[in-house]
C-alpha positions in Angstrom: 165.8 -34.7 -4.0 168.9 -36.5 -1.7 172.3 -35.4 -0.2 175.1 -37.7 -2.0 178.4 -37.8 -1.0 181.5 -38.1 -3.4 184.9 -39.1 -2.2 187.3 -37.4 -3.8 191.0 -38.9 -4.7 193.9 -36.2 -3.7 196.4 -37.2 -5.7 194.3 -36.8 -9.1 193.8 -34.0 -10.4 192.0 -32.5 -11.8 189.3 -35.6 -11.3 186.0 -36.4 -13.2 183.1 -37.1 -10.9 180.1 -38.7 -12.4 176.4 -37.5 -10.7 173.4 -36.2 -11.3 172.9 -33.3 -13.6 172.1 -30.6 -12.2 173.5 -31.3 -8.6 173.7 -28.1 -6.3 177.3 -28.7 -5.1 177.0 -27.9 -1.1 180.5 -28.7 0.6 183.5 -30.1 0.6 185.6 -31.5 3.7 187.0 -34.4 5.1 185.2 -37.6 6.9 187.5 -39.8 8.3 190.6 -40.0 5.9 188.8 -39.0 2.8 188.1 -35.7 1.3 184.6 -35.5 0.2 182.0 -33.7 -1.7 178.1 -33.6 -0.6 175.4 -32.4 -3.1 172.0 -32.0 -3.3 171.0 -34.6 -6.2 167.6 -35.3 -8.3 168.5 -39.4 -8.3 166.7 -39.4 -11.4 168.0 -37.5 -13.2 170.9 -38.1 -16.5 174.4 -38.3 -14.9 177.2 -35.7 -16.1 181.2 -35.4 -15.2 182.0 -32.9 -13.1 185.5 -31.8 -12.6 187.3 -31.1 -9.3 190.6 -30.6 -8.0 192.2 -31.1 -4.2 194.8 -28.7 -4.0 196.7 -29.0 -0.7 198.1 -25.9 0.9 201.8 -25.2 -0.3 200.8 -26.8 -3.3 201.2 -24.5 -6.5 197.9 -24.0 -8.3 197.4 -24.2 -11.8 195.9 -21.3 -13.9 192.3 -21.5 -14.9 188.8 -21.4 -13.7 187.6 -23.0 -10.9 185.3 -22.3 -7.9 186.1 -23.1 -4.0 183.9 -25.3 -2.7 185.2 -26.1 1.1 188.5 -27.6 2.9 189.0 -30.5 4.5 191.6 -30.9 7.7 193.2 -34.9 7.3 194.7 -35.4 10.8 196.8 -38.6 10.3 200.4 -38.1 12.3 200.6 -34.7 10.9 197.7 -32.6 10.1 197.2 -32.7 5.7 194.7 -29.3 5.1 193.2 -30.0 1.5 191.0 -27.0 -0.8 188.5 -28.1 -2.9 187.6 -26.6 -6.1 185.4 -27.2 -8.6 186.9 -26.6 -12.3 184.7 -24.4 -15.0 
């Protein structure tokens, strides 16, 4: 087993992420000027699409099921606050 990080791309949503199947989704925040993802990942194992969205606070939030998975605070001239979920 490894920790894998996954930069995720705000302005896509929702976004398919390729890893691992099976990978226990840990958090979610920001390094730097990205928002990522970390997971705990068998490297050999079949990769699957998972599917995340980056919902930025004010932003309106579409209907259907998802699960939080962190937030990330972008401090670039004005502080950007981003909520990660992950879409069922």
């Amino acid at each position: 087993m490894q920790i894998w990080k996954f930069v995720l791309d705000p302005s896509v949503d929702p976004q398919a992420v390729k890893m691992p199947k099976g990978a226990e989704i840990l958090t979610a925040r920001e390094q730097g000027h990205n928002v990522c993802v970390w997971a705990l990942v068998d490297p050999e194992a079949p990769t699957e699409c998972r599917s995340f969205e980056v919902i930025g606070t004010g932003w309106e939030v579409p209907r259907r099921s998802r699960r939080y998975i962190g937030t990330a605070q972008i401090i670039d001239g004005s502080p950007l606050v981003f909520h990660v979920f992950e879409v069922m």
